[in-house]
Structures are given as structure tokens and as C-alpha cells.
C-alpha positions in Angstrom: 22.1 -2.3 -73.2 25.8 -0.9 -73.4 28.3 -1.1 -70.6 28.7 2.3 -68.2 30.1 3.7 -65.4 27.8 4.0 -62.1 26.4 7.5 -61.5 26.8 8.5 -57.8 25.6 11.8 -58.8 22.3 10.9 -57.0 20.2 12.2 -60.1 17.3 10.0 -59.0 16.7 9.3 -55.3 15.3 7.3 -54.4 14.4 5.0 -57.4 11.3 3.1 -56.7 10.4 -0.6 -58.8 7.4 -2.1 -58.2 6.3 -5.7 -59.1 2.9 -7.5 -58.3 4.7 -9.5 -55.8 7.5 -6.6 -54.8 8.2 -3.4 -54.3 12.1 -2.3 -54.1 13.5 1.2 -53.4 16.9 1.6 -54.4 19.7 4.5 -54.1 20.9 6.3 -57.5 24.1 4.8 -56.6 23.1 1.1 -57.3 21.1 1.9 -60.5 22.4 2.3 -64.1 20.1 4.3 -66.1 20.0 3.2 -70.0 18.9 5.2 -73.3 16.4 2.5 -73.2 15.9 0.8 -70.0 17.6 0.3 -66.6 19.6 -1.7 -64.2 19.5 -2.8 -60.9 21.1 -5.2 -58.2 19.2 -7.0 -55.6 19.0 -9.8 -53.5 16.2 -11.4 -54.8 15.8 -12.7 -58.1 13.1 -11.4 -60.2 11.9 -13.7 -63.0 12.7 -12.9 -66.7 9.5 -11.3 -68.7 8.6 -10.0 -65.5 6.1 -6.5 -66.0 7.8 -3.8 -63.8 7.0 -0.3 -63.3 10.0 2.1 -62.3 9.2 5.2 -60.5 12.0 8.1 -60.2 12.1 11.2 -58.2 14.6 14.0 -59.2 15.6 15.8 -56.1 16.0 18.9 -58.2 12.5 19.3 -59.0 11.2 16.5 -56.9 9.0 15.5 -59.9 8.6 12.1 -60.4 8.8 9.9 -63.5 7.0 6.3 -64.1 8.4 4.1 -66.3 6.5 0.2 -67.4 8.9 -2.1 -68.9 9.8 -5.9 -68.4 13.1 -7.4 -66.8 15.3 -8.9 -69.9 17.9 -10.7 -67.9 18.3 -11.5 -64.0 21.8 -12.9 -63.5 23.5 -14.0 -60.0 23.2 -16.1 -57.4 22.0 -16.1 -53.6 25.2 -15.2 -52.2 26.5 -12.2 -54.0 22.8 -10.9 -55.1 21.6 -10.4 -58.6 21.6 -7.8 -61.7 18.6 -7.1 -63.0 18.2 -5.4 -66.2 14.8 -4.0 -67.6 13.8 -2.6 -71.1 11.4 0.3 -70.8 8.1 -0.7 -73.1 6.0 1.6 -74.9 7.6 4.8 -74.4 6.4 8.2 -76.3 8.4 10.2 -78.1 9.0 12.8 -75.0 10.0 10.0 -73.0 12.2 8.6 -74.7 13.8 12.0 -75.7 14.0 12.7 -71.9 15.5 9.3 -70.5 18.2 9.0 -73.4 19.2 13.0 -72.4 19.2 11.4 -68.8 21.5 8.4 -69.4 23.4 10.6 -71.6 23.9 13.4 -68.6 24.8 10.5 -66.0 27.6 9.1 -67.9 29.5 12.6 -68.5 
């Protein structure tokens, strides 16, 4: 994953990540969104290989897009919380084409 600013733009809110032991909703402004995955902080640390599903609602149309992918790297500690970062698995063609043109329009 390459290095970016933080969107506060809010193109996503809320974002939504669910686990079989979790579910997290987090604000656009703690999320990076990646050509080919995502990242995250939060407090508690979410074990590498981990399945994930990430669910995102646009509040310009309100439609939402579900993502399945699996956490790469969880690095941090107890006190200062932990960044998560996910790679997106088995995406088609279309949504891969619409989450790279996302990333892309967050970081301008």
C-alpha cells in the first residue's frame, strides 16, 4: 500500500468493518482508502490473516459498497491504538475500476 494524505472529505460515512468477533464503524476521517485495500486505526488489535468485510455508504447517493478482504498488518500498541491495514480479495473488474477511481479522487 503506498503512503497518502487522510481524506476529511467524508466520501464514505460511515465506514462499517465487520469481523466474526467485531463489528467497527469508523468516520471517513480515520480511514485511508487504497487502489487495493484500506486502512484503519483502532483500539483493539485485529489479528493478521484475519477475513474482514468492509461496508461503505456514500452520502451522495447513499449506496452502499461491500468489500471481503483480509488484514495484512496490525501494528501498535495498547496505549496509542493500532493501524490496521487490509487488502481487498477477489475483486471484479468493476470493482476494482471503481475503488482505484475512489482512492484516486480522495487523494486530489
Amino acid at each position: 500500500m503506498s503512503s497518502s494524505k487522510l481524506d476529511t472529505s467524508g466520501v464514505f460515512e460511515p465506514v462499517t468493518v465487520l469481523a466474526h468477533q467485531a463489528q467497527l464503524t469508523l468516520s471517513a476521517a480515520t480511514v485511508r482508502l487504497r487502489k487495493n485495500g484500506i486502512e484503519f486505526r483502532t483500539a483493539k488489535p485485529i489479528p493478521t490473516w484475519n477475513e474482514m468485510t468492509v461496508e461503505m455508504q456514500s452520502p451522495e447517493d447513499a449506496k452502499k459498497v461491500r468489500f471481503t478482504g483480509v488484514v495484512v498488518a496490525c501494528d501498535g500498541n495498547r496505549h496509542t491504538g493500532y493501524q490496521v491495514s487490509m487488502v481487498f480479495t477477489s475483486l471484479s473488474r468493476q470493482s476494482q475500476e471503481r475503488l482505484q477511481t475512489l482512492a484516486s479522487a480522495r487523494l486530489a
